[in-house]
PDBQT receptor file of N, H, CA, C and O in Angstrom, charges set to zero:
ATOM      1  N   UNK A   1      34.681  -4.539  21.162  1.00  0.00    +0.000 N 
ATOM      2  CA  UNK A   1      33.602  -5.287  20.528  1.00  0.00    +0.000 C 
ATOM      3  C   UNK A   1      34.019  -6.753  20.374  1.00  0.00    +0.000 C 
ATOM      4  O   UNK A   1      35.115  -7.169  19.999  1.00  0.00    +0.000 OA
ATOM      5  N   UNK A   2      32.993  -7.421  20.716  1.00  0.00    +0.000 N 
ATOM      6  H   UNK A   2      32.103  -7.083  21.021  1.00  0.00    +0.000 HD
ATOM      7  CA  UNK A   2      33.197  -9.380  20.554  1.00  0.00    +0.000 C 
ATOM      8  C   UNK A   2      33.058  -9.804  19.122  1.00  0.00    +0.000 C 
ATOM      9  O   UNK A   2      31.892  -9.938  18.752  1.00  0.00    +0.000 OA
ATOM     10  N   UNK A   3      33.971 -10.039  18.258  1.00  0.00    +0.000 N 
ATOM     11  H   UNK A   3      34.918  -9.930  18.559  1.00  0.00    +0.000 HD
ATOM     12  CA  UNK A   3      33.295 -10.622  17.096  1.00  0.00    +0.000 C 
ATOM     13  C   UNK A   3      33.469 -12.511  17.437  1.00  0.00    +0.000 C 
ATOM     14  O   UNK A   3      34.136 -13.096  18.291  1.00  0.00    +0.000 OA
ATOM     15  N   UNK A   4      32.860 -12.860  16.719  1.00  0.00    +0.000 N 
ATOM     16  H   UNK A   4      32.319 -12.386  16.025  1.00  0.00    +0.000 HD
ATOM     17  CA  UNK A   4      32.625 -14.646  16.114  1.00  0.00    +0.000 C 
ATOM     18  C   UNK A   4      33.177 -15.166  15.581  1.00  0.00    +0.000 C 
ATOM     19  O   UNK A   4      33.188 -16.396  15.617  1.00  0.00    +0.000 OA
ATOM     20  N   UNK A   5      34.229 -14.120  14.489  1.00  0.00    +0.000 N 
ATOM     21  H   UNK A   5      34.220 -13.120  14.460  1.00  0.00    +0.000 HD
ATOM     22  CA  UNK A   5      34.623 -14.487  13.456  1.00  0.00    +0.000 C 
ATOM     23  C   UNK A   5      35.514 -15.964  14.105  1.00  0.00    +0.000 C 
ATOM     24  O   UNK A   5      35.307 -17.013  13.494  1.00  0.00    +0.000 OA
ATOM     25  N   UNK A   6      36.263 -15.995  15.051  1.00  0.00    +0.000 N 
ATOM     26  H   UNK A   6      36.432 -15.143  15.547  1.00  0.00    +0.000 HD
ATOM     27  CA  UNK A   6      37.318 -17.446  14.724  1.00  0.00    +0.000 C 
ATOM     28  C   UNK A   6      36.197 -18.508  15.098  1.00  0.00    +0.000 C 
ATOM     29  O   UNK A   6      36.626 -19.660  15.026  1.00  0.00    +0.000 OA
ATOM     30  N   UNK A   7      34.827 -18.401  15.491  1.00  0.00    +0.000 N 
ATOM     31  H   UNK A   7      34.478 -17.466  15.549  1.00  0.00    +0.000 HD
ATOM     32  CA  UNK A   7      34.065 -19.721  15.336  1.00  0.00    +0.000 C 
ATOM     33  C   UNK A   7      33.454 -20.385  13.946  1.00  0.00    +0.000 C 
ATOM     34  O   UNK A   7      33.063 -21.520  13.674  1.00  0.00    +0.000 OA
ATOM     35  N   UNK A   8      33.561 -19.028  13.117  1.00  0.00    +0.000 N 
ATOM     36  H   UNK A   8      33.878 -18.106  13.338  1.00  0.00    +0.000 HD
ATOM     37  CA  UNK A   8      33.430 -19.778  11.773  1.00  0.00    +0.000 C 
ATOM     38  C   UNK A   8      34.342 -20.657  11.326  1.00  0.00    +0.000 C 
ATOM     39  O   UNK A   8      33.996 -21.712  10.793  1.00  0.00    +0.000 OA
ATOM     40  N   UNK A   9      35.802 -20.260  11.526  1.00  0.00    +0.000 N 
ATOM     41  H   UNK A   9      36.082 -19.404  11.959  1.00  0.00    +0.000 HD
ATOM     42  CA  UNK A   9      36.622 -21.155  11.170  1.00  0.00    +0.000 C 
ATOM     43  C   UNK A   9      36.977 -22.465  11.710  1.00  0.00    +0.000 C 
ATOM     44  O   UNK A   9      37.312 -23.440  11.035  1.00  0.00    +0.000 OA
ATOM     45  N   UNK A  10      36.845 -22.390  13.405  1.00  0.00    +0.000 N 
ATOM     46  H   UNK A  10      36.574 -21.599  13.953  1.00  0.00    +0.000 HD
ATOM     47  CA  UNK A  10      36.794 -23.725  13.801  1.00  0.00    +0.000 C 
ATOM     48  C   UNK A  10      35.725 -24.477  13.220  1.00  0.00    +0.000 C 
ATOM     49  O   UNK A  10      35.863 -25.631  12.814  1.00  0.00    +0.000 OA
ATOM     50  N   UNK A  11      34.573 -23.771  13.176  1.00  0.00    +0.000 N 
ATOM     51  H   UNK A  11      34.461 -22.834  13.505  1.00  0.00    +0.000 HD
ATOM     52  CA  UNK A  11      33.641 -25.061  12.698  1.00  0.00    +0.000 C 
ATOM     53  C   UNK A  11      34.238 -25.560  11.453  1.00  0.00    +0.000 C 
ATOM     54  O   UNK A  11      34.531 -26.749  11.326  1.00  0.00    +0.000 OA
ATOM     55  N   UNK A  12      34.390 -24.862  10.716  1.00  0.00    +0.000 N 
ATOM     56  H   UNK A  12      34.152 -23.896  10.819  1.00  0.00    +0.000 HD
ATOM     57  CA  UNK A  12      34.936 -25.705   9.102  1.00  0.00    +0.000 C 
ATOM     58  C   UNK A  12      35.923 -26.234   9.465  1.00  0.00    +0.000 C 
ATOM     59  O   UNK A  12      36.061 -27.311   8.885  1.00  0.00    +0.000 OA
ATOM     60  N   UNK A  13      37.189 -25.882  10.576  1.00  0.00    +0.000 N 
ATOM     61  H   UNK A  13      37.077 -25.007  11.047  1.00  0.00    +0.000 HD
ATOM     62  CA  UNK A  13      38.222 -27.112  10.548  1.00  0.00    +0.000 C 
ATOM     63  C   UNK A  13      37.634 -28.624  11.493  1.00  0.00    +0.000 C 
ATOM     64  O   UNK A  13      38.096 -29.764  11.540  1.00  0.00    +0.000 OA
ATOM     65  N   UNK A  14      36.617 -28.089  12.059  1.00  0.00    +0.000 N 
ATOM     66  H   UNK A  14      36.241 -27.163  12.022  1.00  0.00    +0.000 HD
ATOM     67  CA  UNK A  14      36.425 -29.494  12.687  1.00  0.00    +0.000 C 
ATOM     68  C   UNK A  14      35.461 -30.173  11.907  1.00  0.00    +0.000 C 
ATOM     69  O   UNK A  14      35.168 -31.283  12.352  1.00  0.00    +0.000 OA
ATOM     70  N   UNK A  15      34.705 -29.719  10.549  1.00  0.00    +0.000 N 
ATOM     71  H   UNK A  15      34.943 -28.818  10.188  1.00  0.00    +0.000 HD
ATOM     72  CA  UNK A  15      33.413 -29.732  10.119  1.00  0.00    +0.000 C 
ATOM     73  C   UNK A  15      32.323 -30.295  10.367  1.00  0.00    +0.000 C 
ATOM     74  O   UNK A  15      31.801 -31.373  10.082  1.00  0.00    +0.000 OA
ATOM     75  N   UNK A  16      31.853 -28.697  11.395  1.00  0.00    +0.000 N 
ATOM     76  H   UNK A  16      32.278 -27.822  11.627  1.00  0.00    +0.000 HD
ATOM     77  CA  UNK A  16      30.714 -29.179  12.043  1.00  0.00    +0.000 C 
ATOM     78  C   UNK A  16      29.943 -27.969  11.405  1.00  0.00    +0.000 C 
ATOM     79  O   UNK A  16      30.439 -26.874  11.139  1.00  0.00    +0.000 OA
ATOM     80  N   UNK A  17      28.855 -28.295  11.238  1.00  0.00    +0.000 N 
ATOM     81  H   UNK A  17      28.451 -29.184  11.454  1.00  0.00    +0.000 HD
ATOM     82  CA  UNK A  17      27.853 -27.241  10.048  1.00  0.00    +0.000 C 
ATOM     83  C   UNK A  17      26.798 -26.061  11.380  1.00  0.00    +0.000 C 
ATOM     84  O   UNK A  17      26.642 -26.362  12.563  1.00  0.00    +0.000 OA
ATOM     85  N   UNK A  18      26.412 -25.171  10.912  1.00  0.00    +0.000 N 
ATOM     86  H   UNK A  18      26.538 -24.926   9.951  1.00  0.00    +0.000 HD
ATOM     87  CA  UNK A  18      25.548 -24.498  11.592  1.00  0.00    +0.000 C 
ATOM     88  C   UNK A  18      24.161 -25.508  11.955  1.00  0.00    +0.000 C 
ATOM     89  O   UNK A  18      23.564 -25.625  13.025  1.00  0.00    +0.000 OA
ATOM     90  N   UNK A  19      23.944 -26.082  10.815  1.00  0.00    +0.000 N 
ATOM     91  H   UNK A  19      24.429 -25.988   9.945  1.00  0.00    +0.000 HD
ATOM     92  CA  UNK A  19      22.688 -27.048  11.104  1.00  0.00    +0.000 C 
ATOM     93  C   UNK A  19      22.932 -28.546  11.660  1.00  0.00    +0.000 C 
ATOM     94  O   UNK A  19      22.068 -29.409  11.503  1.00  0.00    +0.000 OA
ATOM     95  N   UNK A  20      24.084 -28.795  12.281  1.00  0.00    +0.000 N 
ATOM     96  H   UNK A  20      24.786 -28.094  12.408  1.00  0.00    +0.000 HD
ATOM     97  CA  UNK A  20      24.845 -29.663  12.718  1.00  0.00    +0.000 C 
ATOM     98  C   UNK A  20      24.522 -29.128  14.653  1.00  0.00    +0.000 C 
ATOM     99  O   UNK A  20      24.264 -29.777  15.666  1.00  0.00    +0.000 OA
ATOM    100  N   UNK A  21      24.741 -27.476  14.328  1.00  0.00    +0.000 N 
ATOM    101  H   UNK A  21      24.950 -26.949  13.504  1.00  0.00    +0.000 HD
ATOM    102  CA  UNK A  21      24.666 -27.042  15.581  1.00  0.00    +0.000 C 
ATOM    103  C   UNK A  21      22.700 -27.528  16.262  1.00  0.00    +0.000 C 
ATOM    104  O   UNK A  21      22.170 -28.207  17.142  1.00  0.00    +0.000 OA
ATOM    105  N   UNK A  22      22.359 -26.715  15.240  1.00  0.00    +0.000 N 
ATOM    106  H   UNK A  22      22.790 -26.164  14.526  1.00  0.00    +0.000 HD
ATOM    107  CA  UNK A  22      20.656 -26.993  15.323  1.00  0.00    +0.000 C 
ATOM    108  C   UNK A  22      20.350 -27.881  15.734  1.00  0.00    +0.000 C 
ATOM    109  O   UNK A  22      19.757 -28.053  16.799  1.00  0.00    +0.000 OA
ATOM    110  N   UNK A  23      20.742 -28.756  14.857  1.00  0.00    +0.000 N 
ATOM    111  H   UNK A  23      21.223 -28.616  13.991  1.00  0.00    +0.000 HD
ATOM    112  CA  UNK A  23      19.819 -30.483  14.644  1.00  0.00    +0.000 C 
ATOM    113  C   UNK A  23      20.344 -31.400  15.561  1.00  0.00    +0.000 C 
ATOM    114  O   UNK A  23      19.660 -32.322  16.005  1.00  0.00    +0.000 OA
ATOM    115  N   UNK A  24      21.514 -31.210  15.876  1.00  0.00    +0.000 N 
ATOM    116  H   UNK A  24      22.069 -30.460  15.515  1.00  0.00    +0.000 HD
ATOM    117  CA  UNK A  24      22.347 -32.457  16.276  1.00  0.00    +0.000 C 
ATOM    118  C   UNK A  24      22.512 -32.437  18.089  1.00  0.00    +0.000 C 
ATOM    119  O   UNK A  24      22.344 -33.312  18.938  1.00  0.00    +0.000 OA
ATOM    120  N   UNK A  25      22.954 -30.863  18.168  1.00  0.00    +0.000 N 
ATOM    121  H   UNK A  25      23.090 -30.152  17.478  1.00  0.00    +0.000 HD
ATOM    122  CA  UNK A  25      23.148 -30.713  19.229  1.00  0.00    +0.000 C 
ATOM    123  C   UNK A  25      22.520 -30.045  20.168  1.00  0.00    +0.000 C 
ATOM    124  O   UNK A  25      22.741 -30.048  21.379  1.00  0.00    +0.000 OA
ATOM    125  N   UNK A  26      21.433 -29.259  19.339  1.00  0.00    +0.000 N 
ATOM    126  H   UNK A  26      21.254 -29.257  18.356  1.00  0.00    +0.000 HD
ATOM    127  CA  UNK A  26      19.879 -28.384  19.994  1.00  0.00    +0.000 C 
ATOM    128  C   UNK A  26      20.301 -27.012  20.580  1.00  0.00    +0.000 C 
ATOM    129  O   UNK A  26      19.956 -26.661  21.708  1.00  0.00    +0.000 OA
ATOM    130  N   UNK A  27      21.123 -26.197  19.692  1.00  0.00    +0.000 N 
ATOM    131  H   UNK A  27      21.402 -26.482  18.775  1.00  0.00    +0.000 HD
ATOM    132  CA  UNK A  27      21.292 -25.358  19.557  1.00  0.00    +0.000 C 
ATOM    133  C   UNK A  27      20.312 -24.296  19.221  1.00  0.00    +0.000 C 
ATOM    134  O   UNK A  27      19.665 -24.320  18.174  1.00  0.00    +0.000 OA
ATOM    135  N   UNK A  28      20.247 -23.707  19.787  1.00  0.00    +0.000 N 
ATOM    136  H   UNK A  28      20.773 -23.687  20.637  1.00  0.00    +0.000 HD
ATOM    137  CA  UNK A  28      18.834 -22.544  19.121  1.00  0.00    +0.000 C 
ATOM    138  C   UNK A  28      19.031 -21.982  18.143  1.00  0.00    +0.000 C 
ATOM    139  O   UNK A  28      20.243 -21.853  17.964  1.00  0.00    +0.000 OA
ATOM    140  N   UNK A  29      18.462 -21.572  17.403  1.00  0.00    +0.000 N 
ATOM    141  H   UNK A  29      17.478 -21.676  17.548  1.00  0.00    +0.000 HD
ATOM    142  CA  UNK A  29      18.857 -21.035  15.606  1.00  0.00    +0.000 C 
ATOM    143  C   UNK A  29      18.517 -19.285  16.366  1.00  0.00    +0.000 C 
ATOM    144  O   UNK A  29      18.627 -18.541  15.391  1.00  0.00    +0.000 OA
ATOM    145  N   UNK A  30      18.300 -18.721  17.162  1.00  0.00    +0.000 N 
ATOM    146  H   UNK A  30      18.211 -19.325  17.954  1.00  0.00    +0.000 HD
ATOM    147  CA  UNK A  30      18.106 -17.701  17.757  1.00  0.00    +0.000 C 
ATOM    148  C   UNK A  30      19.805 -17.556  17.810  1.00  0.00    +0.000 C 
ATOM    149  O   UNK A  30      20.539 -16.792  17.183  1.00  0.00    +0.000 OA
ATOM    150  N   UNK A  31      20.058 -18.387  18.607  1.00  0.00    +0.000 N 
ATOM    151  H   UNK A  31      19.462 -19.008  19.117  1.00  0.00    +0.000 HD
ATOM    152  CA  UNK A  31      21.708 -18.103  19.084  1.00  0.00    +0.000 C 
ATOM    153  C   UNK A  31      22.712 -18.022  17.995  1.00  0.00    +0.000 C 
ATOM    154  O   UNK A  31      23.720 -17.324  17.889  1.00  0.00    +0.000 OA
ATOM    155  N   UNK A  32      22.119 -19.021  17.117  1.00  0.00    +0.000 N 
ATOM    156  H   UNK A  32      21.300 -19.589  17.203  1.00  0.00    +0.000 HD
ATOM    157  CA  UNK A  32      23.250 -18.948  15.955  1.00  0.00    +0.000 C 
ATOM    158  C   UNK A  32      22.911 -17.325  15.014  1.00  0.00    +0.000 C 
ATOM    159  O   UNK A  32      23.781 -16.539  14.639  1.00  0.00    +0.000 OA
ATOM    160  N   UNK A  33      21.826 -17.220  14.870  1.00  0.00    +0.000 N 
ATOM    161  H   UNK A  33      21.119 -17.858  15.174  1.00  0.00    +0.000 HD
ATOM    162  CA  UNK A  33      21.929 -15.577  14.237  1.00  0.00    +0.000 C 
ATOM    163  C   UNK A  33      22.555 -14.483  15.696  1.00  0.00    +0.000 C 
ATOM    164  O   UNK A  33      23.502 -13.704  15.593  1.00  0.00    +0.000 OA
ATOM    165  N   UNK A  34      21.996 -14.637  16.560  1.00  0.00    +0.000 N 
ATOM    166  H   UNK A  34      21.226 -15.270  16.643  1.00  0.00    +0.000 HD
ATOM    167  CA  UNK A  34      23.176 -13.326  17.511  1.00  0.00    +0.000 C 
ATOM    168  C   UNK A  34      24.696 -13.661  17.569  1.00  0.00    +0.000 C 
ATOM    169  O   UNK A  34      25.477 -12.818  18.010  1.00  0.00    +0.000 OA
ATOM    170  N   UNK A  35      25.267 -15.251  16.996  1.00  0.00    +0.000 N 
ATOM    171  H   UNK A  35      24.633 -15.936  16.638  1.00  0.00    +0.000 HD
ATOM    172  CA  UNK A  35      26.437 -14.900  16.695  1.00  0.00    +0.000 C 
ATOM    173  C   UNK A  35      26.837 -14.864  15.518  1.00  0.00    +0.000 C 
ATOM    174  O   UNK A  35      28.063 -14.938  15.441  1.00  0.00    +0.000 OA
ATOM    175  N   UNK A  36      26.210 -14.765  14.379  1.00  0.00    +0.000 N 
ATOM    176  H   UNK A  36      25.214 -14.705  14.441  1.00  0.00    +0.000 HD
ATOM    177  CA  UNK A  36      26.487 -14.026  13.005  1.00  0.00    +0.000 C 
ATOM    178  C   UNK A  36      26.448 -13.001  12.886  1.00  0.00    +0.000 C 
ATOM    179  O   UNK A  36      27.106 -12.457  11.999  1.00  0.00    +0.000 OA
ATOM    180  N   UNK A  37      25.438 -12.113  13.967  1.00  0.00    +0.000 N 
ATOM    181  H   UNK A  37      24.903 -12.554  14.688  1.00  0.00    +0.000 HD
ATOM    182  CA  UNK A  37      25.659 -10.956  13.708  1.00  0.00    +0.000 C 
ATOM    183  C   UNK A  37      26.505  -9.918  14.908  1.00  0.00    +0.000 C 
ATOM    184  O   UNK A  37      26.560  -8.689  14.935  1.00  0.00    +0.000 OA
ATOM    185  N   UNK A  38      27.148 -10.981  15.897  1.00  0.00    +0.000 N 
ATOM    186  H   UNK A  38      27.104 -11.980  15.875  1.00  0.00    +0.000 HD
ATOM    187  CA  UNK A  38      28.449 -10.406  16.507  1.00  0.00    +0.000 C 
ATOM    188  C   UNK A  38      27.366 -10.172  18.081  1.00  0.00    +0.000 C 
ATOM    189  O   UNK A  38      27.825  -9.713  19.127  1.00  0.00    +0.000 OA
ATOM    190  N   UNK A  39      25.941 -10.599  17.900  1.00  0.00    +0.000 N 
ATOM    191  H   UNK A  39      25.568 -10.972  17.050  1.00  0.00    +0.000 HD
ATOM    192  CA  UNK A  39      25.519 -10.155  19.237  1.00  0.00    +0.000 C 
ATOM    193  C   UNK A  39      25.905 -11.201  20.431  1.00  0.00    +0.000 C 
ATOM    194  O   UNK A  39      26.410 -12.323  20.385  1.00  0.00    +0.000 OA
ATOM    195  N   UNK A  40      25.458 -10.376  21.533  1.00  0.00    +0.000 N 
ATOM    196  H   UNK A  40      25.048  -9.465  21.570  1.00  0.00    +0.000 HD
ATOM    197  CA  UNK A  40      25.865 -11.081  23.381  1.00  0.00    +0.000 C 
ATOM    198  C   UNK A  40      25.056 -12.435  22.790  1.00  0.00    +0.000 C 
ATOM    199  O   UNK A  40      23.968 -12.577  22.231  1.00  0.00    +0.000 OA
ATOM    200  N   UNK A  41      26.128 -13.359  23.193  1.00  0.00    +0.000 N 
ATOM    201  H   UNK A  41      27.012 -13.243  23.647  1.00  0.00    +0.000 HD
ATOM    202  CA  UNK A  41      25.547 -14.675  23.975  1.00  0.00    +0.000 C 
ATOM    203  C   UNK A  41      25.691 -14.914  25.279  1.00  0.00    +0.000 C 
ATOM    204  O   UNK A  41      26.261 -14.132  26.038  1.00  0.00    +0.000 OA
ATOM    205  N   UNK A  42      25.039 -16.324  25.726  1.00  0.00    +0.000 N 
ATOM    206  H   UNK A  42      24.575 -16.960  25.109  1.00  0.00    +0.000 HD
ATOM    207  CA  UNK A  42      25.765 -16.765  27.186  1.00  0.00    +0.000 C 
ATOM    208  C   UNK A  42      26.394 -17.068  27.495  1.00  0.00    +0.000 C 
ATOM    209  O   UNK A  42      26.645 -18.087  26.852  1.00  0.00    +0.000 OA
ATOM    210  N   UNK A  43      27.624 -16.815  28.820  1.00  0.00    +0.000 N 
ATOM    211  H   UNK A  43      27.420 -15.987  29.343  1.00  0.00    +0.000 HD
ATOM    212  CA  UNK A  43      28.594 -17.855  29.013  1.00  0.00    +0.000 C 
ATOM    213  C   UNK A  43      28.553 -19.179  28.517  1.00  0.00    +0.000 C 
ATOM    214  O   UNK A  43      29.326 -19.881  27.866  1.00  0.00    +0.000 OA
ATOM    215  N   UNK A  44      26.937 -19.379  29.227  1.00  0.00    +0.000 N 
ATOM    216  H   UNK A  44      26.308 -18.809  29.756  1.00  0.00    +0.000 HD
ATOM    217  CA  UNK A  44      26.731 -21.139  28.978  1.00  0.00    +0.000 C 
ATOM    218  C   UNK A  44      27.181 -21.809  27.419  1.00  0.00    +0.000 C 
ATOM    219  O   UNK A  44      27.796 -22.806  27.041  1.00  0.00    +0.000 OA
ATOM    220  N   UNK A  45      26.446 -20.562  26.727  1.00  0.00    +0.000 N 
ATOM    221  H   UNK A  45      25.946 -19.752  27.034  1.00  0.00    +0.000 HD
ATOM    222  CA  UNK A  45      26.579 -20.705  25.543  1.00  0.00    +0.000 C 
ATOM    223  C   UNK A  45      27.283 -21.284  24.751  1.00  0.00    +0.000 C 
ATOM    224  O   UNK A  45      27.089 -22.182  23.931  1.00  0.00    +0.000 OA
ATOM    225  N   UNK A  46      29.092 -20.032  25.407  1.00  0.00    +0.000 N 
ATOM    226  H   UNK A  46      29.249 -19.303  26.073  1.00  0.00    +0.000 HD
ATOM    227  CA  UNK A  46      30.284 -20.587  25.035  1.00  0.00    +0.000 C 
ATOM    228  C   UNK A  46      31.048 -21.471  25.687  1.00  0.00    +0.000 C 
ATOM    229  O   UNK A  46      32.236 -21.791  25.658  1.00  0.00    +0.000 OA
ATOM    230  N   UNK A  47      30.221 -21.749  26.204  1.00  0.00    +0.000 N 
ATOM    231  H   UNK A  47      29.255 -21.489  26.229  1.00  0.00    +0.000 HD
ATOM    232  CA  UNK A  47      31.005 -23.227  27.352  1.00  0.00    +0.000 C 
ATOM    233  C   UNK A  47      30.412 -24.135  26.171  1.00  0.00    +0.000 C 
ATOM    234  O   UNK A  47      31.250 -24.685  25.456  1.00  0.00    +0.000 OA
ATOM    235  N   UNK A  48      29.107 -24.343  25.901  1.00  0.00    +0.000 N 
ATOM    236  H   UNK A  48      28.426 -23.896  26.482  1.00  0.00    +0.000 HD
ATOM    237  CA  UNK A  48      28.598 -25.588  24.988  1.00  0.00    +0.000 C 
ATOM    238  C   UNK A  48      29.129 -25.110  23.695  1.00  0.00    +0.000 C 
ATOM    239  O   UNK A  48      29.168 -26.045  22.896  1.00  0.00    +0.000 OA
ATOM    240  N   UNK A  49      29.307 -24.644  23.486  1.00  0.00    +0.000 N 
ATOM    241  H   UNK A  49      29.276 -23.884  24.135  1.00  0.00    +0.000 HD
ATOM    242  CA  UNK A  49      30.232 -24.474  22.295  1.00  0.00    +0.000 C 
ATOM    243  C   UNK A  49      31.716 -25.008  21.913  1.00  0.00    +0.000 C 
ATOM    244  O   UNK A  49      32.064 -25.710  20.963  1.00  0.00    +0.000 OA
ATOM    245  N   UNK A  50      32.420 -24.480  22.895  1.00  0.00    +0.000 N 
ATOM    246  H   UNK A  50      32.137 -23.910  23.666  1.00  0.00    +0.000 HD
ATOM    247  CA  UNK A  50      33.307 -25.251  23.404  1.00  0.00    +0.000 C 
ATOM    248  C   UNK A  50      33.618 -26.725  23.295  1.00  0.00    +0.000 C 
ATOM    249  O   UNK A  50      34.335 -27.254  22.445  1.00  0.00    +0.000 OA
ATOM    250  N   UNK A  51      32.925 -27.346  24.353  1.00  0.00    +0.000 N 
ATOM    251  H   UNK A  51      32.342 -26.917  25.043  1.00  0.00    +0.000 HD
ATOM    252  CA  UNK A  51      32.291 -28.697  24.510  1.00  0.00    +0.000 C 
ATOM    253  C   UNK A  51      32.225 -29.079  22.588  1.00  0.00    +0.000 C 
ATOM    254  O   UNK A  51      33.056 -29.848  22.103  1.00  0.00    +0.000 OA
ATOM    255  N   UNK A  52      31.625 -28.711  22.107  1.00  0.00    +0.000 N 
ATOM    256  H   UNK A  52      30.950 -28.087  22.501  1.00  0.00    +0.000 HD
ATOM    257  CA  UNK A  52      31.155 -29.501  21.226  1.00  0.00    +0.000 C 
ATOM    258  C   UNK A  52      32.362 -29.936  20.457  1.00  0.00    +0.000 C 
ATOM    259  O   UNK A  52      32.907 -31.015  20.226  1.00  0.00    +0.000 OA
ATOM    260  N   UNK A  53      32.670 -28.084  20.003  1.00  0.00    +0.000 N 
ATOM    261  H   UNK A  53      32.227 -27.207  20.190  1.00  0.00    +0.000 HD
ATOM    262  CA  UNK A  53      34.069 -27.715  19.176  1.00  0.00    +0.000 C 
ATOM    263  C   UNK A  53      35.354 -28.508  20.050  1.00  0.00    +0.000 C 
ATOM    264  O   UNK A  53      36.484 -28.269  19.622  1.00  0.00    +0.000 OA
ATOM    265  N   UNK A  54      35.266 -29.242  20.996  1.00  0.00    +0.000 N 
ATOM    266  H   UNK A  54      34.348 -29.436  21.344  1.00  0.00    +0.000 HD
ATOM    267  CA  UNK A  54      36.507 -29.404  21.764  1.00  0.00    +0.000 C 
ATOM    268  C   UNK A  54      37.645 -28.363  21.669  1.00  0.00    +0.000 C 
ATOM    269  O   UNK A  54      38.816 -28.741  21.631  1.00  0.00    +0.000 OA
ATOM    270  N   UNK A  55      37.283 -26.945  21.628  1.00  0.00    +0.000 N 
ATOM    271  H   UNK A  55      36.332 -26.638  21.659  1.00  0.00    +0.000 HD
ATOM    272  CA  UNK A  55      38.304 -25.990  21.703  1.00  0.00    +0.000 C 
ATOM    273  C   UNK A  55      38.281 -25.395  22.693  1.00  0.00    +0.000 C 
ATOM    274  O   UNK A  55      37.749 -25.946  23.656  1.00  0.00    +0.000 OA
ATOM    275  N   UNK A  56      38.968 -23.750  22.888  1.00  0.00    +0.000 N 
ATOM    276  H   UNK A  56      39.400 -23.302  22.106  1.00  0.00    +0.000 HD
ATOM    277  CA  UNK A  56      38.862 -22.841  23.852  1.00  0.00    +0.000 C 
ATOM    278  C   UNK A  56      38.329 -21.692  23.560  1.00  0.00    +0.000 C 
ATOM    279  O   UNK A  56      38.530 -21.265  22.423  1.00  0.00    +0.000 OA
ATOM    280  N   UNK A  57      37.494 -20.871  24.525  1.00  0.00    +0.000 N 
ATOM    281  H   UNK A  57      37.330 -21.218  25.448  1.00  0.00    +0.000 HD
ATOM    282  CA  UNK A  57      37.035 -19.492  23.856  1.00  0.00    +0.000 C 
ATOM    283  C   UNK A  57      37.514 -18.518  23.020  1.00  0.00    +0.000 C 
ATOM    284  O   UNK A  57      36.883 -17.657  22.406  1.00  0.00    +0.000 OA
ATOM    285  N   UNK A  58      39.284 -18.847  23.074  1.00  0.00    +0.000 N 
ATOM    286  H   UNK A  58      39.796 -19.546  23.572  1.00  0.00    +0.000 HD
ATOM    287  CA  UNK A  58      39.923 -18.319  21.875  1.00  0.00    +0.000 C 
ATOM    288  C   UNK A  58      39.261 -18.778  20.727  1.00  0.00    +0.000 C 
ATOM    289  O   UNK A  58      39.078 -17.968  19.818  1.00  0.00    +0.000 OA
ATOM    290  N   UNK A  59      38.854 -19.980  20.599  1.00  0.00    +0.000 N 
ATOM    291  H   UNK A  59      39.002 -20.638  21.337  1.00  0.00    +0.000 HD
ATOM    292  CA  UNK A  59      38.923 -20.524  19.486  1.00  0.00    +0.000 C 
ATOM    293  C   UNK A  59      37.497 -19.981  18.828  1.00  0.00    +0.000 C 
ATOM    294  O   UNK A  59      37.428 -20.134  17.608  1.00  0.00    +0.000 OA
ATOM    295  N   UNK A  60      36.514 -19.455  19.382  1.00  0.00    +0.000 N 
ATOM    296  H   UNK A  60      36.570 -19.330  20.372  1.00  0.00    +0.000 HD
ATOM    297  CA  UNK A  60      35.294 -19.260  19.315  1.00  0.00    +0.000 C 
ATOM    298  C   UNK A  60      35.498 -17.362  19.129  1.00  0.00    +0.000 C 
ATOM    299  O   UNK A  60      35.013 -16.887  18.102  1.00  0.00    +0.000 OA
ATOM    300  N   UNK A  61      35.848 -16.875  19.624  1.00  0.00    +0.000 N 
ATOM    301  H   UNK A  61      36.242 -17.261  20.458  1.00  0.00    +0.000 HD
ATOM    302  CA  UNK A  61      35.647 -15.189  19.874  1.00  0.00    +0.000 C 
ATOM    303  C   UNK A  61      37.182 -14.161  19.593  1.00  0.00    +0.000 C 
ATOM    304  O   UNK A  61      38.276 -14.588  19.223  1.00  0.00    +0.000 OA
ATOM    305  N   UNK A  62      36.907 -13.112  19.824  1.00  0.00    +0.000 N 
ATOM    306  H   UNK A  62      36.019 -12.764  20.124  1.00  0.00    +0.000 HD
ATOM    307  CA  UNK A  62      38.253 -12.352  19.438  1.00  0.00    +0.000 C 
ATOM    308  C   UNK A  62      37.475 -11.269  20.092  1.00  0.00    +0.000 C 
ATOM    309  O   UNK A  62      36.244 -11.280  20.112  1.00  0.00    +0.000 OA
ATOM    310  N   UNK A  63      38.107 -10.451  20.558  1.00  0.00    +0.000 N 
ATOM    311  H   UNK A  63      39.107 -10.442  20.541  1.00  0.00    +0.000 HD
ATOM    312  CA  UNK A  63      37.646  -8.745  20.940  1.00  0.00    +0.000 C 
ATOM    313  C   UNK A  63      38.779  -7.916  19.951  1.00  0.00    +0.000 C 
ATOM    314  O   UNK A  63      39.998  -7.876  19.788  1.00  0.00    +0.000 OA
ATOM    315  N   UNK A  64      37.602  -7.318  19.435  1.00  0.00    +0.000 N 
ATOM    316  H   UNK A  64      36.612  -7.350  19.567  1.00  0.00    +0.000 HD
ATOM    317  CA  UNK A  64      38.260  -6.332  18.551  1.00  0.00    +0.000 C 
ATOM    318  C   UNK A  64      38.262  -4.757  19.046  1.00  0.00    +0.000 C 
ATOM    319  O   UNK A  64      38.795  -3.892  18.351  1.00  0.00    +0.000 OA
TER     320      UNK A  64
């Protein structure tokens, strides 16, 4: 199973807000609830995620 959990934490160390994701960067608020609640996103997804977070998909996901 994919959890999210280490993208919560990058965002607070880089502090970038969920509505930071929304507003700023046009993030779909669709996407941000399927990764609160641990569901499939897109590659693309976590590529722009990435990008934003300047991290790596480690930094975003974990398989549990």
């Amino acid at each position: 199973m994919v959890s999210y959990e280490p993208l919560w934490r990058t965002m607070k160390l880089k502090n970038i807000t969920t509505y930071a994701l929304i507003h700023e960067f046009k993030i779909n608020p669709r996407t941000i609830n399927n990764l609160k609640h641990n569901k499939s996103v897109t590659v693309f997804t976590l590529e722009r995620l990435c990008e934003i977070l300047e991290c790596t998909p480690n930094d975003i996901l974990k398989f549990e």
